[in-house]
KOLVEX-32915 format. One record per atom (N, C-alpha, C, CB): residue number from 1; y negated, x, z negated; residue in one letter; atom name. Coordinates in Angstrom, 3 decimals, always signed. Atoms other than C-alpha are relative to their C-alpha. Last residue first. Glycine has a CB too. Example, Ala and Ser with C-alpha at 12.3 -4.5 7.8 and 13.67 -1.06 7.14 Angstrom:
+--------+----------+----------+----------+------+------+
: drenba :        v :        u :        w : dopa : kevo :
+--------+----------+----------+----------+------+------+
:      2 :   +1.190 :   -0.820 :   +0.060 :    S :    N :
:      2 :   +1.060 :  +13.670 :   -7.140 :    S :   CA :
:      2 :   -1.090 :   -0.770 :   -0.730 :    S :    C :
:      2 :   -0.462 :   +0.414 :   +1.415 :    S :   CB :
:      1 :   +1.190 :   +0.890 :   +0.000 :    A :    N :
:      1 :   +4.500 :  +12.300 :   -7.800 :    A :   CA :
:      1 :   -1.200 :   +0.900 :   +0.000 :    A :    C :
:      1 :   -0.027 :   -0.992 :   -1.246 :    A :   CB :
+--------+----------+----------+----------+------+------+
***
This chain:
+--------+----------+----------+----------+------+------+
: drenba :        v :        u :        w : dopa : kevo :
+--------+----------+----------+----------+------+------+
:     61 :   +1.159 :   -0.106 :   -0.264 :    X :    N :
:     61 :  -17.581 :  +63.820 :   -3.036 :    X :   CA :
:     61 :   +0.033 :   -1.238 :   +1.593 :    X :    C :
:     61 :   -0.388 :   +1.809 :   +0.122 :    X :   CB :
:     60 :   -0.054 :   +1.372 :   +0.605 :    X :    N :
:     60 :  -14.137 :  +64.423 :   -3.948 :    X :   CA :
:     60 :   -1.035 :   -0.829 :   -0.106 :    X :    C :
:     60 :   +0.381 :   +0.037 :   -1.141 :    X :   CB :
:     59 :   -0.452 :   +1.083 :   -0.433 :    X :    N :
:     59 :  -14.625 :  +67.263 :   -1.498 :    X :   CA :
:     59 :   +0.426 :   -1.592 :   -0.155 :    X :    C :
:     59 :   +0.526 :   +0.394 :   +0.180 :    X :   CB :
:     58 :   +0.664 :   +0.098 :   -1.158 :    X :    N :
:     58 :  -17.707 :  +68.952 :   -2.933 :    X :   CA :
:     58 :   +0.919 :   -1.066 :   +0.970 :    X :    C :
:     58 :   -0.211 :   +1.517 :   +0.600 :    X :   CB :
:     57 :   +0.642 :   +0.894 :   +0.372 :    X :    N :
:     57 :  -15.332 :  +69.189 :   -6.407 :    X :   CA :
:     57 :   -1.394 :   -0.632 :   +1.301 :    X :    C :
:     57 :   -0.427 :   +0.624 :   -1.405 :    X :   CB :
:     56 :   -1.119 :   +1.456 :   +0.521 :    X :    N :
:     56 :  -12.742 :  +70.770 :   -4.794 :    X :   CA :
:     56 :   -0.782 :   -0.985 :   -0.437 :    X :    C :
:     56 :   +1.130 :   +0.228 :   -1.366 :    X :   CB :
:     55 :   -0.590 :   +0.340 :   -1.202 :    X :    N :
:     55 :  -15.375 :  +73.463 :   -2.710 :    X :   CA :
:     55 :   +1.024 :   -1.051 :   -0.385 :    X :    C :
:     55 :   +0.593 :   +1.225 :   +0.732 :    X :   CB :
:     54 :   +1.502 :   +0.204 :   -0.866 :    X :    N :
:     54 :  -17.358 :  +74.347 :   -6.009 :    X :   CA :
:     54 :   +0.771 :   -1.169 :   +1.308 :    X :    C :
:     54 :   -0.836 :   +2.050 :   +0.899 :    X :   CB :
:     53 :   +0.424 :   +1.078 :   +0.321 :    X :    N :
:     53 :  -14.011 :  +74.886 :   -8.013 :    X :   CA :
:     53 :   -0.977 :   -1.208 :   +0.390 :    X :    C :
:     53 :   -0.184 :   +0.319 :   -0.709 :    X :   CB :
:     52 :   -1.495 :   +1.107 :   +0.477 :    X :    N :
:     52 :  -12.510 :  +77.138 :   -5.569 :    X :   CA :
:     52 :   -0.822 :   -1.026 :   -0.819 :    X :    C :
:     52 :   +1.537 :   +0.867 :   -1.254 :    X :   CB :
:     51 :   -0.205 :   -0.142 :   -1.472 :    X :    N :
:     51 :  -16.180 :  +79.162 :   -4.917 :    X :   CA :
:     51 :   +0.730 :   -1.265 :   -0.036 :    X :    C :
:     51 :   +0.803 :   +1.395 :   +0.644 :    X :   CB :
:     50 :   +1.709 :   +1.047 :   -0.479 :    X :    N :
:     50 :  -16.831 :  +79.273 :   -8.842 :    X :   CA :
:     50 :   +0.526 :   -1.130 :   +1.233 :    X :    C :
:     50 :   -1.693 :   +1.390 :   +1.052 :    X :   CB :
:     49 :   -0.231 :   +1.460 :   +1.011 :    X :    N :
:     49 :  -13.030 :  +80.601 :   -9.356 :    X :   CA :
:     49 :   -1.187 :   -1.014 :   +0.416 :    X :    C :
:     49 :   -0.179 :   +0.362 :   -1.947 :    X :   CB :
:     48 :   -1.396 :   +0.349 :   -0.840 :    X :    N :
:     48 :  -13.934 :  +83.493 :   -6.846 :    X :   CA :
:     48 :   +0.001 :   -1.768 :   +0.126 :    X :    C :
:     48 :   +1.632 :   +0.656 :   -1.030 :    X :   CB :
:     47 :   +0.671 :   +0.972 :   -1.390 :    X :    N :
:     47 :  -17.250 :  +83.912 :   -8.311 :    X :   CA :
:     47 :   +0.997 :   -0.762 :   +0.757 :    X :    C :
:     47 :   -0.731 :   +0.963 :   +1.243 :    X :   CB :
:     46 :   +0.409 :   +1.017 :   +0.230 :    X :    N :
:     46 :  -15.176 :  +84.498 :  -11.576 :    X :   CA :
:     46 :   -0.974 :   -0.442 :   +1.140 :    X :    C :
:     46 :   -0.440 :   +0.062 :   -1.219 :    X :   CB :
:     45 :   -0.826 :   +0.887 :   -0.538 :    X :    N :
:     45 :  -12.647 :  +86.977 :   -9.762 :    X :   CA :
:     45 :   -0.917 :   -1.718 :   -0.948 :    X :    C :
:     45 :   +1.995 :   +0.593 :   -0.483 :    X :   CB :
:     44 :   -0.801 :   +0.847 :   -1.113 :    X :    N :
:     44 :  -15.473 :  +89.009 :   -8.838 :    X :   CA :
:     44 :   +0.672 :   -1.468 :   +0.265 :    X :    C :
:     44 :   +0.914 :   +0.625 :   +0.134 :    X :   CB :
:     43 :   +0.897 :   +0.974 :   -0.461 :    X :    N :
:     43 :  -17.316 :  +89.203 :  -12.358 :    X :   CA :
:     43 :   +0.428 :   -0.646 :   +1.767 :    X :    C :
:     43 :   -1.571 :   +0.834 :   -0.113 :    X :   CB :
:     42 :   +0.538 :   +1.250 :   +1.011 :    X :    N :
:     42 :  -14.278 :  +90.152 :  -14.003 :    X :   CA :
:     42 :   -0.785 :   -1.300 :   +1.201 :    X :    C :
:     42 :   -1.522 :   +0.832 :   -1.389 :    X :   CB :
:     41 :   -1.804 :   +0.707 :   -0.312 :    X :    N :
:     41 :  -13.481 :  +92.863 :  -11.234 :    X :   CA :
:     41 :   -0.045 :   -1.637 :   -0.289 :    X :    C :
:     41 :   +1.468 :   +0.780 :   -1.406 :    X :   CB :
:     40 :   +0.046 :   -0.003 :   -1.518 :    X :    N :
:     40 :  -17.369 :  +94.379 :  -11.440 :    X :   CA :
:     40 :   +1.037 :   -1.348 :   +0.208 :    X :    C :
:     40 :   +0.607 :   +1.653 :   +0.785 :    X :   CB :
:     39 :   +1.359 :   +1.228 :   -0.198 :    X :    N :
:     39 :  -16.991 :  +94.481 :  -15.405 :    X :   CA :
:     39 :   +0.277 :   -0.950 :   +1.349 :    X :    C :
:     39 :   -1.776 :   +0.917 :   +0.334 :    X :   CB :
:     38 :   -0.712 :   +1.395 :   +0.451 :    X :    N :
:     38 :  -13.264 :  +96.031 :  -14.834 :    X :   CA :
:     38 :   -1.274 :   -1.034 :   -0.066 :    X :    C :
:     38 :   +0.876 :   +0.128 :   -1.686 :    X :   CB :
:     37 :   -1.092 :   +0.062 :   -0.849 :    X :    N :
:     37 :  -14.730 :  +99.015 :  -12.681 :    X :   CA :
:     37 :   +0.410 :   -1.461 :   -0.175 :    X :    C :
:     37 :   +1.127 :   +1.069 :   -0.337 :    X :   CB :
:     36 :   +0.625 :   +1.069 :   +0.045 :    X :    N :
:     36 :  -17.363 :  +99.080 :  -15.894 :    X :   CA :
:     36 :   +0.682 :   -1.038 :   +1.873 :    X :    C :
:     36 :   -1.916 :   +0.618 :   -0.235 :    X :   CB :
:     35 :   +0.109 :   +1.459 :   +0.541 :    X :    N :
:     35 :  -14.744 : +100.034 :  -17.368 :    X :   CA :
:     35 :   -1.323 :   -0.413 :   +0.675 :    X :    C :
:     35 :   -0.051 :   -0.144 :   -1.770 :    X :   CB :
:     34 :   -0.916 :   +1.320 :   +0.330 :    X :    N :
:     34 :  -13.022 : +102.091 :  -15.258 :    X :   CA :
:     34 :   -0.643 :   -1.095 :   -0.977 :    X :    C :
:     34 :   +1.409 :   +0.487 :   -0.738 :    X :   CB :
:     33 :   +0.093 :   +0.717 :   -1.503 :    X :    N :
:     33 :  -16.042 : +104.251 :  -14.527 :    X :   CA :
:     33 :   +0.897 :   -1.459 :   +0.305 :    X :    C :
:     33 :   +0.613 :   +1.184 :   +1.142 :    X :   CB :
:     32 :   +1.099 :   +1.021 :   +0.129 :    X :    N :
:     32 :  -16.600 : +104.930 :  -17.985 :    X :   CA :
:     32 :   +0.083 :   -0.768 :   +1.220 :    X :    C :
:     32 :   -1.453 :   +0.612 :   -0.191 :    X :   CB :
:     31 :   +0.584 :   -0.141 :   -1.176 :    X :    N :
:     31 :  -13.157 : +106.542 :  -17.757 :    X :   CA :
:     31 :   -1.198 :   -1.052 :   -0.250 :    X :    C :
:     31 :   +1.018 :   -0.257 :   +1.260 :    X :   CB :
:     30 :   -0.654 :   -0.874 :   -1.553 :    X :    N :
:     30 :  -10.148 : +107.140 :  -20.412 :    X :   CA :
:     30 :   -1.385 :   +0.154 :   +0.501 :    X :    C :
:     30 :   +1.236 :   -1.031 :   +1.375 :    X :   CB :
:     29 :   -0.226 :   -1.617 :   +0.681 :    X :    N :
:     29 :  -12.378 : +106.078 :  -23.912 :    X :   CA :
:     29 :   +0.924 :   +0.808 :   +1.369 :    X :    C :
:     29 :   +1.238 :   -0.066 :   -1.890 :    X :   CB :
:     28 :   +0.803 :   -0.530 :   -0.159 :    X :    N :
:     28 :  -13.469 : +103.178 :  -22.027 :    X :   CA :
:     28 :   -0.173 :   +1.540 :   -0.327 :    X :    C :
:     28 :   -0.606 :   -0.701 :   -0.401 :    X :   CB :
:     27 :   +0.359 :   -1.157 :   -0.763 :    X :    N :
:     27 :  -10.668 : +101.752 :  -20.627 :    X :   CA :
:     27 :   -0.730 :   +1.372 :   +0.008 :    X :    C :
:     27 :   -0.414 :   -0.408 :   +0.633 :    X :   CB :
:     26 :   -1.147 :   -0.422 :   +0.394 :    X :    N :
:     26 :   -9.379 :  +99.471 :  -23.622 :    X :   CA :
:     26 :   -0.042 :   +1.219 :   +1.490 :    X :    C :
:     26 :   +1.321 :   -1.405 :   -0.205 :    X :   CB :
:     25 :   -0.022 :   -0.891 :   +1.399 :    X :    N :
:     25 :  -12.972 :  +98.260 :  -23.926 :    X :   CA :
:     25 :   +1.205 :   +1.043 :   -0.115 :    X :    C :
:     25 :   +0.151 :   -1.038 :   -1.346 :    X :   CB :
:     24 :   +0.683 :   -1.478 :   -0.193 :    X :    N :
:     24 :  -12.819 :  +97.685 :  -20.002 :    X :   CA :
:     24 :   -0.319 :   +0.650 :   -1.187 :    X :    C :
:     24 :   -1.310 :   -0.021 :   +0.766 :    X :   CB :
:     23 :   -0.993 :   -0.722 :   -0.488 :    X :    N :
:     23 :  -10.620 :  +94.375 :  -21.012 :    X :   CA :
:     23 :   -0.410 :   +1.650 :   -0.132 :    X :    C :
:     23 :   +0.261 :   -0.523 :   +1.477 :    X :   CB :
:     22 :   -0.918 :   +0.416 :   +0.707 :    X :    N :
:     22 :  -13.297 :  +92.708 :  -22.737 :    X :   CA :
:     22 :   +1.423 :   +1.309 :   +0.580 :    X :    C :
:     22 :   +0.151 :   -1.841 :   +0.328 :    X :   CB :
:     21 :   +0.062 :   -1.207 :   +1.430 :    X :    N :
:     21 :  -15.740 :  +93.651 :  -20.893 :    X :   CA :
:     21 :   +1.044 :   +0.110 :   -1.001 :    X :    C :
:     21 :   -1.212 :   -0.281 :   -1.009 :    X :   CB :
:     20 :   +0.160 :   -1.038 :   -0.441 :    X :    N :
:     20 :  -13.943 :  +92.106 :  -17.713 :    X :   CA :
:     20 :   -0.491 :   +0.886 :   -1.189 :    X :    C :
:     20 :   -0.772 :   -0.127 :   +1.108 :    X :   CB :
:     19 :   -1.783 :   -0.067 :   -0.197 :    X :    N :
:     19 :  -12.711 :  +89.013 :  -19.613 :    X :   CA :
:     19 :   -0.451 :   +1.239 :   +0.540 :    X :    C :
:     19 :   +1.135 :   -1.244 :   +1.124 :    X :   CB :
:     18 :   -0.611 :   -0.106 :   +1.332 :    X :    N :
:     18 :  -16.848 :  +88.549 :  -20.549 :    X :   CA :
:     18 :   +1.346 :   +0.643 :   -0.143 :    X :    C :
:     18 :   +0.108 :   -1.281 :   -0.536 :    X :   CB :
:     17 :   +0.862 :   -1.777 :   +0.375 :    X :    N :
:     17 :  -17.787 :  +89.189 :  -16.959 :    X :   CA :
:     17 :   +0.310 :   +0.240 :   -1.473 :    X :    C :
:     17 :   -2.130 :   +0.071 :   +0.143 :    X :   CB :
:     16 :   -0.787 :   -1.090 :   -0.491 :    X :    N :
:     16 :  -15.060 :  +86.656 :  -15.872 :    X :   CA :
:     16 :   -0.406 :   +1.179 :   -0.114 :    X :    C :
:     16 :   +0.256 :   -0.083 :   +1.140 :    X :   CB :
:     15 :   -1.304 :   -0.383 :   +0.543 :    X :    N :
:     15 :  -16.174 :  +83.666 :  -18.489 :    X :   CA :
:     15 :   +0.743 :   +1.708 :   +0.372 :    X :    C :
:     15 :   +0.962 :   -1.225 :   +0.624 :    X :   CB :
:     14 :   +0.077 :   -0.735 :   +1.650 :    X :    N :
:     14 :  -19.776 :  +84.253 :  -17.339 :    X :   CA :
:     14 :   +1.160 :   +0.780 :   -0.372 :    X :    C :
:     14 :   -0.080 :   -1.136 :   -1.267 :    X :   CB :
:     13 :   +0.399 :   -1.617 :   -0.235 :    X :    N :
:     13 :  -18.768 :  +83.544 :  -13.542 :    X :   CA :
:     13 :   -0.241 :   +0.842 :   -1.125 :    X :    C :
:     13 :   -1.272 :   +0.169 :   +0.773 :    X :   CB :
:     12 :   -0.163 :   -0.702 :   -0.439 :    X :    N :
:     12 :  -16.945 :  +80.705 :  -14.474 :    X :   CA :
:     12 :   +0.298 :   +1.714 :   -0.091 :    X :    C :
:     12 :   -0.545 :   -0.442 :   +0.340 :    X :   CB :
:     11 :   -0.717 :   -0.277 :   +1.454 :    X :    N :
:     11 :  -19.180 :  +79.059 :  -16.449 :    X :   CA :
:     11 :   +0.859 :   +0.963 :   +0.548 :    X :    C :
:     11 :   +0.847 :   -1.319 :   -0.859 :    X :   CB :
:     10 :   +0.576 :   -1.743 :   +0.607 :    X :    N :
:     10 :  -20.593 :  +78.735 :  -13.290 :    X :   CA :
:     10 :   +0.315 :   +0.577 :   -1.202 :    X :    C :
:     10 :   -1.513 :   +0.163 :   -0.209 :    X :   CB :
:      9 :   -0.157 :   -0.990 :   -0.519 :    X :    N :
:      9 :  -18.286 :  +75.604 :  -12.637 :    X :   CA :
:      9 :   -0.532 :   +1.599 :   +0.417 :    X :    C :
:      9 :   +0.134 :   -0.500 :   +0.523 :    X :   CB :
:      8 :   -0.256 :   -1.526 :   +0.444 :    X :    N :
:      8 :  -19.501 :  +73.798 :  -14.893 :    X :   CA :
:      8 :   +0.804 :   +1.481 :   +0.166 :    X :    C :
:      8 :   +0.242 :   -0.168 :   -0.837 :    X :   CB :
:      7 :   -0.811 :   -0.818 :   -0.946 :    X :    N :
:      7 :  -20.922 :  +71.209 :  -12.609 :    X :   CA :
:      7 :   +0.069 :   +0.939 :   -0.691 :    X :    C :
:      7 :   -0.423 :   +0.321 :   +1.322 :    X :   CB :
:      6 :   +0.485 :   -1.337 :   -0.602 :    X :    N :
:      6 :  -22.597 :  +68.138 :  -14.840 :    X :   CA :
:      6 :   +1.487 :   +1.347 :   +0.230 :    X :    C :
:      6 :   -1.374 :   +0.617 :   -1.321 :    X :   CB :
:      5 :   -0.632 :   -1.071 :   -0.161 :    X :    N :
:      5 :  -21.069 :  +64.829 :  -14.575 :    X :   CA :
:      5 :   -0.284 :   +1.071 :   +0.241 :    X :    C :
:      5 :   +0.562 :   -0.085 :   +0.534 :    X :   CB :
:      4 :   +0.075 :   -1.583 :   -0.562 :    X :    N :
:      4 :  -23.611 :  +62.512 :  -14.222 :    X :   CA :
:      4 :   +0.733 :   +0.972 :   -0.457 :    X :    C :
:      4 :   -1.180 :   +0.594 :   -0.152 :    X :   CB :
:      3 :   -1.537 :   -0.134 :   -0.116 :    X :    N :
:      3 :  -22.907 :  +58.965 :  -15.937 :    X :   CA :
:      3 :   +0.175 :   +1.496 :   +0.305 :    X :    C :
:      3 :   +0.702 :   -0.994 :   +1.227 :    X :   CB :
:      2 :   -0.678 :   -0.648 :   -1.677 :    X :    N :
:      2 :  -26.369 :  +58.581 :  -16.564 :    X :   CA :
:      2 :   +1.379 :   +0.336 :   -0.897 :    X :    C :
:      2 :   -1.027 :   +1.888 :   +1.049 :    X :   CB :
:      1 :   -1.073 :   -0.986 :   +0.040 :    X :    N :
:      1 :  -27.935 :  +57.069 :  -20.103 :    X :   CA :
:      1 :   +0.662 :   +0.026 :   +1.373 :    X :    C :
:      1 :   +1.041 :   -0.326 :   -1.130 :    X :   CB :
+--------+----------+----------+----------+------+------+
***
């Protein structure tokens, strides 16, 4: 058995495309464009998060 700490920091990126559909339901009947506008957004601010988590856990390292 390993100690290994796996990196779930891509989770992330899921979480923010999920929060983006999620949201863009309440767009969709205005603008298809807005929702998938919010997809896009989602999936941004979960690379973001990735990035940040990636780079904290690289320094405790």
């Amino acid at each position: 058995m390993t100690d290994k700490k796996e990196d779930k920091s891509t989770w992330a990126i899921g979480g923010g495309v999920l929060m983006g559909i999620g949201v863009g339901f309440f767009f969709l009947q205005a603008s298809a464009l807005a929702f998938v506008g919010s997809i896009l957004t989602g999936l941004g601010i979960g690379l973001i998060i990735t990035a940040m988590i990636s780079s904290r856990n690289n320094k405790d390292r």
